[in-house]
ZAGUVO-145795 format. One record per residue (C-alpha): residue number from 1; residue in three letters; x, y, z. Coordinates in nm, 3 decimals. Example, Ala and Ser with C-alpha at 12.3 -4.5 7.8 and 13.67 -1.06 7.14 Angstrom:
<rs>
<k 1	r ala	u 1.230	v -0.450	w 0.780>
<k 2	r ser	u 1.367	v -0.106	w 0.714>
</rs>
This chain:
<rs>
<k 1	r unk	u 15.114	v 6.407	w -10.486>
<k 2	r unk	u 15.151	v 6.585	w -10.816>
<k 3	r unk	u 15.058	v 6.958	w -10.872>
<k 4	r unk	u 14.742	v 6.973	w -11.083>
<k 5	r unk	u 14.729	v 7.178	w -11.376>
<k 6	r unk	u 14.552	v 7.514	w -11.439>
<k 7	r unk	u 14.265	v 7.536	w -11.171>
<k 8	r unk	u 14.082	v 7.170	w -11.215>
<k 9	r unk	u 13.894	v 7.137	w -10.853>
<k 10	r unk	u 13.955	v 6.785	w -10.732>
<k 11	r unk	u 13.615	v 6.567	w -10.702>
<k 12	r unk	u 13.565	v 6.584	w -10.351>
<k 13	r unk	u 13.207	v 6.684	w -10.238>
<k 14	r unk	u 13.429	v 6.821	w -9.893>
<k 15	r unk	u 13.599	v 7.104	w -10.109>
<k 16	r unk	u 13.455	v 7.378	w -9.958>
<k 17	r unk	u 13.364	v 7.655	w -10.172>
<k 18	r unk	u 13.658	v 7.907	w -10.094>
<k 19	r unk	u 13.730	v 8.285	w -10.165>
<k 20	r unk	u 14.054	v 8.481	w -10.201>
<k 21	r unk	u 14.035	v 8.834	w -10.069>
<k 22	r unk	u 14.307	v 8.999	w -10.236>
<k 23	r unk	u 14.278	v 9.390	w -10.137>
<k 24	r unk	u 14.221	v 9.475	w -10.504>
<k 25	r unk	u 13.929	v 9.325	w -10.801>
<k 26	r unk	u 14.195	v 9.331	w -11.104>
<k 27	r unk	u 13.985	v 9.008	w -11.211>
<k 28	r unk	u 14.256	v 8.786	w -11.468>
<k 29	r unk	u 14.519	v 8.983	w -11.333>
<k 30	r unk	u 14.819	v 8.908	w -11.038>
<k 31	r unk	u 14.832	v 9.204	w -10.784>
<k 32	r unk	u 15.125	v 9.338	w -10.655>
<k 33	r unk	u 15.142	v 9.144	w -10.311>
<k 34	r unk	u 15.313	v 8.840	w -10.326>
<k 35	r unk	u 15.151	v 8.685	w -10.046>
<k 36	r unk	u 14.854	v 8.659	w -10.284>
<k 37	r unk	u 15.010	v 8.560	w -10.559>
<k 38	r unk	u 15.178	v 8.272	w -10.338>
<k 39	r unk	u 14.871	v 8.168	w -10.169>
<k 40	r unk	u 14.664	v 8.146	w -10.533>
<k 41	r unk	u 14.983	v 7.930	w -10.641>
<k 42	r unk	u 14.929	v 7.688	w -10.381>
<k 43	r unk	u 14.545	v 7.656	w -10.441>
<k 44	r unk	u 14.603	v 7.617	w -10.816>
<k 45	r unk	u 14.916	v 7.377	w -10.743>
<k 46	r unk	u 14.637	v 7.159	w -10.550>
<k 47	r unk	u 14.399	v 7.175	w -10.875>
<k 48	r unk	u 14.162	v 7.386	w -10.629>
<k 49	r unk	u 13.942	v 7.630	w -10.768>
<k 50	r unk	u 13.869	v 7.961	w -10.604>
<k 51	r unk	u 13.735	v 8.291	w -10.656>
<k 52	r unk	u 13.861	v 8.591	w -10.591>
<k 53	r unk	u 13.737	v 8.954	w -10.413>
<k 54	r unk	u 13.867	v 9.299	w -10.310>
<k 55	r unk	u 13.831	v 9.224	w -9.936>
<k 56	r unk	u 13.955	v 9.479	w -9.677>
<k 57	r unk	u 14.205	v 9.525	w -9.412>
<k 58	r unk	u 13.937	v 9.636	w -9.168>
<k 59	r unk	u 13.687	v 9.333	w -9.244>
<k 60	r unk	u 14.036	v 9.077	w -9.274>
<k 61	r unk	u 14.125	v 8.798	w -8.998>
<k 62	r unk	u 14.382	v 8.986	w -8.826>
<k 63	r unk	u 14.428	v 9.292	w -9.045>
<k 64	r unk	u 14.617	v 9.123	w -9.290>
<k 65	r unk	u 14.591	v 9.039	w -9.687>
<k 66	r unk	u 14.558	v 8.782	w -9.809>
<k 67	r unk	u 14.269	v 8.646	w -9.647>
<k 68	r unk	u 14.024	v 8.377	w -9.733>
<k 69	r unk	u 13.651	v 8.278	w -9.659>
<k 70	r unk	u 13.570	v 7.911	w -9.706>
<k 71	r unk	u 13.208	v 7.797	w -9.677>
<k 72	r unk	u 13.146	v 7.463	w -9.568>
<k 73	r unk	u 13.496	v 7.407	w -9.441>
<k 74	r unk	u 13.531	v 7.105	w -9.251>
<k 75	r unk	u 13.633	v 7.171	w -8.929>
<k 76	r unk	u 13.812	v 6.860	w -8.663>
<k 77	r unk	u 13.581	v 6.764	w -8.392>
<k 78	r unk	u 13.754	v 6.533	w -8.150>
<k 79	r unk	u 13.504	v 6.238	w -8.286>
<k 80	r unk	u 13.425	v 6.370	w -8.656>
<k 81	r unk	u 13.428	v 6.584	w -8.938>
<k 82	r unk	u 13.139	v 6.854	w -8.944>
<k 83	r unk	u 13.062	v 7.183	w -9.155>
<k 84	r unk	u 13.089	v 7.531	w -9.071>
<k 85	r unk	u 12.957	v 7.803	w -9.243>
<k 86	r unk	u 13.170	v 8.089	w -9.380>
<k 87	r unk	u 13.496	v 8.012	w -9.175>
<k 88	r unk	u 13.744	v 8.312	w -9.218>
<k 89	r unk	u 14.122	v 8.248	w -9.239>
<k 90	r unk	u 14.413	v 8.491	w -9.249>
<k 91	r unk	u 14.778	v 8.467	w -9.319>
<k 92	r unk	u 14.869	v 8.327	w -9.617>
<k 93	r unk	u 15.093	v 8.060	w -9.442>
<k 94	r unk	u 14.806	v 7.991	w -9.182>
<k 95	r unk	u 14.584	v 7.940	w -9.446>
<k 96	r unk	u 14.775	v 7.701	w -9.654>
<k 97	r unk	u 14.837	v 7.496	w -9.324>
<k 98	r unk	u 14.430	v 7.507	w -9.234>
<k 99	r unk	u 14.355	v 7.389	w -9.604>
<k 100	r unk	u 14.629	v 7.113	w -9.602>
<k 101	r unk	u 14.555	v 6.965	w -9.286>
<k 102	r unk	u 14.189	v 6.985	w -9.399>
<k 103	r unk	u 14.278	v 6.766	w -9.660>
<k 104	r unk	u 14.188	v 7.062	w -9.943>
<k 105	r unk	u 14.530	v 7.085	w -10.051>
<k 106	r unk	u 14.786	v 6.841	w -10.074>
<k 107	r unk	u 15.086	v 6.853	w -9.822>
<k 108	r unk	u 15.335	v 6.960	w -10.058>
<k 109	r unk	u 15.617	v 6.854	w -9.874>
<k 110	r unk	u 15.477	v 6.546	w -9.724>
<k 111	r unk	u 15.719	v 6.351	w -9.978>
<k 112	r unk	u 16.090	v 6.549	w -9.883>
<k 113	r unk	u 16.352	v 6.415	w -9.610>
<k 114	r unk	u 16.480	v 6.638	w -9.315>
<k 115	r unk	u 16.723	v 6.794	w -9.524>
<k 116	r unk	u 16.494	v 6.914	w -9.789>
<k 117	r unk	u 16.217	v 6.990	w -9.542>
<k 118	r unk	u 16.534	v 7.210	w -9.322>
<k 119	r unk	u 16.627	v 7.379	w -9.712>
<k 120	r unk	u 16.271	v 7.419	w -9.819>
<k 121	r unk	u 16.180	v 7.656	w -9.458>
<k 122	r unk	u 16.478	v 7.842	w -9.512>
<k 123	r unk	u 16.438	v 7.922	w -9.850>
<k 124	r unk	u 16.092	v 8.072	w -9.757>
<k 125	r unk	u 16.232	v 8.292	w -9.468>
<k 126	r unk	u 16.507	v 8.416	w -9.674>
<k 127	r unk	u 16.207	v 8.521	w -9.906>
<k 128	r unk	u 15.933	v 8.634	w -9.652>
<k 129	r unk	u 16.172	v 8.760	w -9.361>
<k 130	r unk	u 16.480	v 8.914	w -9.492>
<k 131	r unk	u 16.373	v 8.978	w -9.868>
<k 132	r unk	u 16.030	v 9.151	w -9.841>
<k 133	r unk	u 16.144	v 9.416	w -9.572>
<k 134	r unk	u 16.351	v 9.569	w -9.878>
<k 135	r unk	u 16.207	v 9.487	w -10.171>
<k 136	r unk	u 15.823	v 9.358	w -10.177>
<k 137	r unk	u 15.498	v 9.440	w -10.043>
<k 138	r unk	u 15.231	v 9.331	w -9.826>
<k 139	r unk	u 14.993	v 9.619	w -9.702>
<k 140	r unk	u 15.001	v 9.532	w -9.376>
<k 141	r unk	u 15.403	v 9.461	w -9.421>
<k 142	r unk	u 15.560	v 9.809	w -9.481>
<k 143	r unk	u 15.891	v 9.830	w -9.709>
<k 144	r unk	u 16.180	v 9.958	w -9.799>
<k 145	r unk	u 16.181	v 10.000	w -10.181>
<k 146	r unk	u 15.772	v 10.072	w -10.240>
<k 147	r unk	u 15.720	v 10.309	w -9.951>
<k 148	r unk	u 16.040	v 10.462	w -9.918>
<k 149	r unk	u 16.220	v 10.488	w -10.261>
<k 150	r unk	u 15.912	v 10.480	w -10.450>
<k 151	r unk	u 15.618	v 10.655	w -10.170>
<k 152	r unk	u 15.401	v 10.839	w -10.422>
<k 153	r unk	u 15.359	v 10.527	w -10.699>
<k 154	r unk	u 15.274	v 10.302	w -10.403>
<k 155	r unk	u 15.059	v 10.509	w -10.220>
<k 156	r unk	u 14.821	v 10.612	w -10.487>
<k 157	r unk	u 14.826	v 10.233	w -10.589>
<k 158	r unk	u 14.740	v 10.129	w -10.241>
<k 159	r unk	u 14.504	v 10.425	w -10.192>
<k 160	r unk	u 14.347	v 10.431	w -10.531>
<k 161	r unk	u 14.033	v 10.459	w -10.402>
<k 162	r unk	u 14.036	v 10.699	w -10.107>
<k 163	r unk	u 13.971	v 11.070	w -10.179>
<k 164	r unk	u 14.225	v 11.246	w -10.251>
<k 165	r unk	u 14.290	v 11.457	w -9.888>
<k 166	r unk	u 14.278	v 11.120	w -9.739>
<k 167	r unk	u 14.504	v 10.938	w -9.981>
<k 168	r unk	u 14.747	v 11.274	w -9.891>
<k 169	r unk	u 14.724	v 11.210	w -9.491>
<k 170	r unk	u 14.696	v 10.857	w -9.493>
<k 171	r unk	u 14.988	v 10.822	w -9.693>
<k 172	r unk	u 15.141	v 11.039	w -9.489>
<k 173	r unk	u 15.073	v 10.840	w -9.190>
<k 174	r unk	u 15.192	v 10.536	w -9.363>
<k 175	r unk	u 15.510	v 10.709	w -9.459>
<k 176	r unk	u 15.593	v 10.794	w -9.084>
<k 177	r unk	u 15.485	v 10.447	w -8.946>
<k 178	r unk	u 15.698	v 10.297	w -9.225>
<k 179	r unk	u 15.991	v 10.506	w -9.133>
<k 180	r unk	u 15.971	v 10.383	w -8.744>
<k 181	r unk	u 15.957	v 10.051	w -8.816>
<k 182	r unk	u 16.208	v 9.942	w -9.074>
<k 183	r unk	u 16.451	v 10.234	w -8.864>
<k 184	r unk	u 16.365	v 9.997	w -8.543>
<k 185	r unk	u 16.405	v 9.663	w -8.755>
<k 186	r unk	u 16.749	v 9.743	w -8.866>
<k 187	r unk	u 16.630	v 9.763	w -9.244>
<k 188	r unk	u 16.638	v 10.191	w -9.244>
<k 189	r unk	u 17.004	v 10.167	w -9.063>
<k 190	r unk	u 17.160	v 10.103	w -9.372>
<k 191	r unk	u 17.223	v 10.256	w -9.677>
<k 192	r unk	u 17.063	v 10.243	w -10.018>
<k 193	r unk	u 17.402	v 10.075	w -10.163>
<k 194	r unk	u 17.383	v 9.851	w -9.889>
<k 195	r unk	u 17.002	v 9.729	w -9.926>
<k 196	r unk	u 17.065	v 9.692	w -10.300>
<k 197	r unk	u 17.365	v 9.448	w -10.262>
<k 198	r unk	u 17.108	v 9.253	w -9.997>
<k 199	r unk	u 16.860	v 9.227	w -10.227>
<k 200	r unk	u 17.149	v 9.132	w -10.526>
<k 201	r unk	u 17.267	v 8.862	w -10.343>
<k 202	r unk	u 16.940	v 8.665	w -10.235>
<k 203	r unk	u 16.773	v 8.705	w -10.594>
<k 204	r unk	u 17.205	v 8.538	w -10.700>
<k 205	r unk	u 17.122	v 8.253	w -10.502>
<k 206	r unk	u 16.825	v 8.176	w -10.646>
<k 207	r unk	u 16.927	v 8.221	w -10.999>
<k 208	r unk	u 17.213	v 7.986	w -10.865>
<k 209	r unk	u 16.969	v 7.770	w -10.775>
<k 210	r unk	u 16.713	v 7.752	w -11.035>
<k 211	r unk	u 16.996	v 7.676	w -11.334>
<k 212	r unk	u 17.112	v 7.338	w -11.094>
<k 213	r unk	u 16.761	v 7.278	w -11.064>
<k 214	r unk	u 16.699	v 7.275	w -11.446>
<k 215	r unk	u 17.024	v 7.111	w -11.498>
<k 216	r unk	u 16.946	v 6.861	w -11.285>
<k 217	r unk	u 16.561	v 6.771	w -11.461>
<k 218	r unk	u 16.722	v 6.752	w -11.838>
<k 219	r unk	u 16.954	v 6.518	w -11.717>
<k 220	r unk	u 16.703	v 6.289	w -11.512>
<k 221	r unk	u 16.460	v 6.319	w -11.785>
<k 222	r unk	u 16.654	v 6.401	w -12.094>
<k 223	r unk	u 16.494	v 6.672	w -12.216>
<k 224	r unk	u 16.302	v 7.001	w -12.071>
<k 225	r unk	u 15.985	v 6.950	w -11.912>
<k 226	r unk	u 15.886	v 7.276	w -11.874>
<k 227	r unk	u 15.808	v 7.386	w -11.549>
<k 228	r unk	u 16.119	v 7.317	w -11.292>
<k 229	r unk	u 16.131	v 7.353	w -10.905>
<k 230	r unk	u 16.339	v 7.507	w -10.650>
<k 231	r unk	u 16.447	v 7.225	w -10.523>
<k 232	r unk	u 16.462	v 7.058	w -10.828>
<k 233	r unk	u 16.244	v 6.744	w -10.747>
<k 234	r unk	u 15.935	v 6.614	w -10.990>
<k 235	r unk	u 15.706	v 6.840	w -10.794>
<k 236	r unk	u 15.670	v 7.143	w -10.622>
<k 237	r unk	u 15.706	v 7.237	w -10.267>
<k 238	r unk	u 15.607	v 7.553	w -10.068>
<k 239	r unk	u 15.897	v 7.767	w -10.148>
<k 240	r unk	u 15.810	v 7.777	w -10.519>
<k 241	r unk	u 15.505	v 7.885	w -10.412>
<k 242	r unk	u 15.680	v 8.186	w -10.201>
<k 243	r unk	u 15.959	v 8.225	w -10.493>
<k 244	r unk	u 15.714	v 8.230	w -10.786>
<k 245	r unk	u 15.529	v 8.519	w -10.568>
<k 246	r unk	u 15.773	v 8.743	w -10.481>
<k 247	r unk	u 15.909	v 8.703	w -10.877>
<k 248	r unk	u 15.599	v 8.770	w -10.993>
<k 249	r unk	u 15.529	v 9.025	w -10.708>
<k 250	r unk	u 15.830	v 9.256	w -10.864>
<k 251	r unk	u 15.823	v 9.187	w -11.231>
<k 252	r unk	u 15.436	v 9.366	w -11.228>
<k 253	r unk	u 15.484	v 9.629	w -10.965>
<k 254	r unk	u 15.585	v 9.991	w -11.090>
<k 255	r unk	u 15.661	v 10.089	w -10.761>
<k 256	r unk	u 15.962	v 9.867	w -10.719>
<k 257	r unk	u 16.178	v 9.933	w -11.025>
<k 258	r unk	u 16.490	v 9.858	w -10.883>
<k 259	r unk	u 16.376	v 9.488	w -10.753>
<k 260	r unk	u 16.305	v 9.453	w -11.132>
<k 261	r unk	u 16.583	v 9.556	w -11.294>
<k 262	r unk	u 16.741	v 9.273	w -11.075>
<k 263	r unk	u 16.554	v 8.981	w -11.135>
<k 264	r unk	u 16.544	v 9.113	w -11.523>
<k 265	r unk	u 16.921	v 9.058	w -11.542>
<k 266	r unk	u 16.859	v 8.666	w -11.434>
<k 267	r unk	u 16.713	v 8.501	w -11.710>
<k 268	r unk	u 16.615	v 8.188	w -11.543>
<k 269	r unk	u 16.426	v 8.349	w -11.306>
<k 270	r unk	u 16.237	v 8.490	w -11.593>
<k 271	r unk	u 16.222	v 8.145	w -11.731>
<k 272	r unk	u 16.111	v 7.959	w -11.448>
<k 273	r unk	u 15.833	v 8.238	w -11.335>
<k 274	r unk	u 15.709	v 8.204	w -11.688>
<k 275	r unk	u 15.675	v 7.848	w -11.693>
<k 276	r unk	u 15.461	v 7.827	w -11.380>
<k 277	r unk	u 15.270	v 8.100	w -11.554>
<k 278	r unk	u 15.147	v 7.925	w -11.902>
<k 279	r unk	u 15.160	v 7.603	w -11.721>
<k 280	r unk	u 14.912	v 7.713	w -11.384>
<k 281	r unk	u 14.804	v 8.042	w -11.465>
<k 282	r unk	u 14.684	v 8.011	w -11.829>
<k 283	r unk	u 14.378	v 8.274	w -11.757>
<k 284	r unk	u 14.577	v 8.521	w -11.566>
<k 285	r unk	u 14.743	v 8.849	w -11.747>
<k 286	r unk	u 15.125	v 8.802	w -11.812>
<k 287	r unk	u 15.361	v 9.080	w -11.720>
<k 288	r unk	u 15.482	v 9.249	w -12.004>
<k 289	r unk	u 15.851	v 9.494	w -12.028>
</rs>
């Protein structure tokens, strides 16, 4: 099924009326997680329209951002389809499997082989399980780069709201937790030359594979299309959604500077980020350098 563009909501009375709780307003704008950013991709991707609130990590599914509230979801019964009201969903990868098999979204990779579907999952972990523990941010997700390389930017972008006392100890406590966990994951066991040749290569590969991708659409359709995909089919699949987040996700943070100096020297990620932009994201803020 082709991606819609911009945020056209498909005429289907069963499109429940859904909300994105994104841990900040910033109304028109991206925010720094990239979980968000990937989840809205996928909604606009399916031409589904949305809105969008702070939220909280104390009100959130699971204590995590993203999270979404969809009223009049349909919800499987073993004999039919019925409504519930206000259904709550968390995890951006949980939700985007509850909309799909709701039939909200398309099934982006309904259309790829074995191979593709093998490349496609691994692409994504690469991104979500090796990349974000030293470079990008979920609030519930603590990393290397924005909490430890760059604590005071993050925090009092995190904490903008709290007091500041409580922005000073909860930080504080954030900072310690932080410290613990990447130390116990493996991440804080190496050192910062290390983490930045990590974080080099992944971002390589993807530049790598971006410029076959494009190659590969100007000579199928013999010319540029505009926006290209990761895998370089006609269509999207769910790791552009995670890539075009996490780009996104560094190119606007100030707390990662590093991370953006990186994907700054690769022009075609540049070039394919910006394409999903004006193509999906007309309404939305671009970054600026």
């Amino acid at each position: 099924m082709s991606a819609t563009k911009g945020g056209a909501q498909p005429g289907d009375d069963t499109t429940p009326d859904i909300t994105v709780f994104r841990g900040w307003e910033d109304p028109g704008r991206y925010v720094w997680s990239p979980y968000v950013i990937k989840l809205e991709a996928r909604l606009r991707f399916g031409g589904v329209r949305y809105g969008v609130a702070r939220g909280s990590l104390k009100e959130a599914p699971k204590g995590k951002i993203p999270y979404v509230e969809c009223r009049s979801a349909p919800v499987s019964t073993s004999e039919e389809i019925r409504a519930e009201a206000n259904a709550q969903l968390s995890d951006s990868t949980l939700i985007i499997k509850a909309l799909s098999g709701w039939g909200v979204v398309p099934d982006l990779n309904a259309v790829l082989g074995p191979e593709d579907r093998a490349k496609d999952l691994a692409l994504r972990a690469l991104l979500e399980e090796k990349l974000q523990l030293v470079a990008d941010l979920s609030p519930a997700r603590k990393t290397w780069e924005r909490w430890m390389q760059n604590y005071y930017v993050m925090r009092d972008h995190v904490l903008q709201d709290a007091p500041y006392p409580v922005r000073a100890i909860v930080g504080l406590l954030i900072y310690r937790k932080t410290t613990a966990t990447l130390h116990g994951q493996g991440t804080g066991r190496f050192a910062p030359e290390e983490i930045a040749l990590f974080r080099l290569e992944i971002w390589e590969a993807f530049s790598d594979l971006l410029r076959a991708s494009k190659e590969k659409m100007r000579k199928d359709a013999g010319e540029d299309r505009g926006a290209f995909w990761v895998l370089g089919g006609d269509d999207p699949t769910e790791a552009d959604c995670v890539l075009f987040g996490f780009i996104v996700s560094v190119l606007i943070c100030t707390a990662a500077p590093d991370s953006q100096n990186v994907v700054r020297d690769f022009p075609i990620l540049l070039e394919y980020a910006g394409c999903i932009h004006d193509r999906y994201f007309p309404d939305y803020e671009k970054w600026r350098f």
